[in-house]
C-alpha positions as CSV (number, residue, x, y, z in Angstrom):
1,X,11.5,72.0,-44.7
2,X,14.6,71.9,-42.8
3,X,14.7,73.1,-38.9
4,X,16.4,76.4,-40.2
5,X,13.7,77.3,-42.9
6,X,11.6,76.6,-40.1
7,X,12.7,79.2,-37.7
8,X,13.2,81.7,-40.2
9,X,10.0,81.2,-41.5
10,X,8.6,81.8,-37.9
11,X,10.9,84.7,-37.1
12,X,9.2,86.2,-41.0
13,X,5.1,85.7,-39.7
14,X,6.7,87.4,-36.3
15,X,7.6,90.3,-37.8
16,X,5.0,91.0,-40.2
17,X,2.7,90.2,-37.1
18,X,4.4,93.2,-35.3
19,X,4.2,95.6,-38.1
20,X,0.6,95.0,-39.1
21,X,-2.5,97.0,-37.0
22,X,-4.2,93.7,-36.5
23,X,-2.4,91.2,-34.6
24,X,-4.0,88.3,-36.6
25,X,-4.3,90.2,-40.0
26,X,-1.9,87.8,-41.5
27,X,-3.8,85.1,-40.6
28,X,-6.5,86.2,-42.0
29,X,-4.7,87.1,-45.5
30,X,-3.5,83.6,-45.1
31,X,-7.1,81.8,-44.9
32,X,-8.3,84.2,-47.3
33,X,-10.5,82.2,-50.5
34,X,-9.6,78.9,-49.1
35,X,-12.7,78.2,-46.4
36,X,-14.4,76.0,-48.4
37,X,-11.8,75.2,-51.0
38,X,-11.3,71.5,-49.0
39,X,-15.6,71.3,-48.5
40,X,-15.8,71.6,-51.9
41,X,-12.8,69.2,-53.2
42,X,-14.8,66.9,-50.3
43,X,-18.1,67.1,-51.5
44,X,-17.4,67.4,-55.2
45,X,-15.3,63.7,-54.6
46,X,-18.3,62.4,-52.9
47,X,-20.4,63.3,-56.1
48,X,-18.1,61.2,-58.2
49,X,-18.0,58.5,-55.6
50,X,-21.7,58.2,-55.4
51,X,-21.8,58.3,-59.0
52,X,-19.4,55.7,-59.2
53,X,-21.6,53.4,-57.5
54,X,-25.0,54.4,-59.3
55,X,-23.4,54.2,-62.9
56,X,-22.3,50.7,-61.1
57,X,-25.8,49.3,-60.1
58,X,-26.9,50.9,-63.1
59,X,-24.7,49.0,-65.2
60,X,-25.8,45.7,-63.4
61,X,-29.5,46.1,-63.0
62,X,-30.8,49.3,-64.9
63,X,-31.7,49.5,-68.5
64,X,-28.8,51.3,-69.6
65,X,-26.0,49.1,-68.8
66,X,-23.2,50.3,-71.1
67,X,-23.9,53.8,-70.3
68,X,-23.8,53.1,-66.5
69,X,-20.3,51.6,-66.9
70,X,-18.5,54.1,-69.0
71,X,-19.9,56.7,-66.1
72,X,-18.6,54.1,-63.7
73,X,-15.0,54.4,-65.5
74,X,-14.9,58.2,-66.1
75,X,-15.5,58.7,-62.4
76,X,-13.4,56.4,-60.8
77,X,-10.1,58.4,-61.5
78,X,-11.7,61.8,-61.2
79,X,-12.8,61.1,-57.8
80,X,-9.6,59.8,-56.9
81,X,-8.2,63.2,-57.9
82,X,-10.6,65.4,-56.4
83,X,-10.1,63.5,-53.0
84,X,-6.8,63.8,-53.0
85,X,-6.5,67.2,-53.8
86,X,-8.9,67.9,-51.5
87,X,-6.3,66.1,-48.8
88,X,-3.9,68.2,-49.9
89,X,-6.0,71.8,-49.4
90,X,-5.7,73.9,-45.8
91,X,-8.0,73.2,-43.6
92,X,-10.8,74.6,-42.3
93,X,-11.5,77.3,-39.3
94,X,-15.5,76.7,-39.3
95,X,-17.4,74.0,-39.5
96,X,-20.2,75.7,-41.6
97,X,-17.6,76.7,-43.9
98,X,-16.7,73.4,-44.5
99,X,-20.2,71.8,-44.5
100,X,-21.3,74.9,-47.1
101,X,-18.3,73.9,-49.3
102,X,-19.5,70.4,-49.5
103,X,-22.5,71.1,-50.0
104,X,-22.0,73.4,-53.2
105,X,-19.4,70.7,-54.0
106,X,-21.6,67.9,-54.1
107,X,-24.5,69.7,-56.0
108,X,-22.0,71.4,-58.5
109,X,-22.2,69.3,-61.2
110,X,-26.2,69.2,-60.6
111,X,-26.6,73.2,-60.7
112,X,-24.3,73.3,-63.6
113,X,-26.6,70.8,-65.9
114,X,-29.5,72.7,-64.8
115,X,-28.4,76.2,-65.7
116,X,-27.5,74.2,-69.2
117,X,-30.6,73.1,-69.3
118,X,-32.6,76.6,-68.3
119,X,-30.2,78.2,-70.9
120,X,-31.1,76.2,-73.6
121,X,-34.9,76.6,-72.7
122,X,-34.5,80.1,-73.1
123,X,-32.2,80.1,-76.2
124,X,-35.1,78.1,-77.4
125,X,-37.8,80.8,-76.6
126,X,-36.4,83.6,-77.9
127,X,-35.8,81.6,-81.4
128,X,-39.5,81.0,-81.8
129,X,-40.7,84.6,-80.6
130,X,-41.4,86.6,-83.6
């Protein structure tokens, strides 16, 4: 962005700054959905990276060593995406945002195979039920 688009820029968040009630109401709209955006990107990359390494050592000394390289391989470029992504989203205001959205990053893919897993269990029940 060049010097120009710069100040212009500037002089634009001025003047909505002057019309609005709130001083700080456009910062707000600004930040809006995006507190945990980069927590998540973060944590949901540090899933695949830890996954990276445990379909790794599985791969070398578990049982299921084809398996645990293919996981490896599939992971590898996703977390590379995710983290970079996650470079790329705004940062954050809080801290506990941030740490919440790593959090529910990192356990993401776990909650989603569970609620597969609980839906199929009850799928499963109401089948037999007569």
């Amino acid at each position: 962005m060049t010097n120009d688009g710069i100040k212009s820029r500037l002089a634009e968040l001025q003047a909505e700054e002057l019309t609005n009630q709130d001083p700080g109401a456009f910062l707000i709209r600004r930040y809006q959905g995006h507190d945990v955006k980069r927590g998540f990107l973060f944590g949901l990359g540090s899933f695949f990276i830890a996954g990276v390494t445990a379909g790794a050592v599985g791969g070398l000394i578990g049982t299921s060593r084809i398996a645990g390289f293919i996981m490896a391989l599939v992971f590898m470029p996703l977390s590379v995406v995710v983290i970079r992504k996650a470079k790329s989203a705004p940062p954050h205001r809080s801290l506990q945002h941030a740490f919440t959205g790593w959090l529910l990053g990192f356990f993401a893919v776990d909650i989603a195979i569970f609620a597969v897993i609980f839906m199929a269990i009850g799928v499963a029940k109401l089948a037999t039920m007569h």
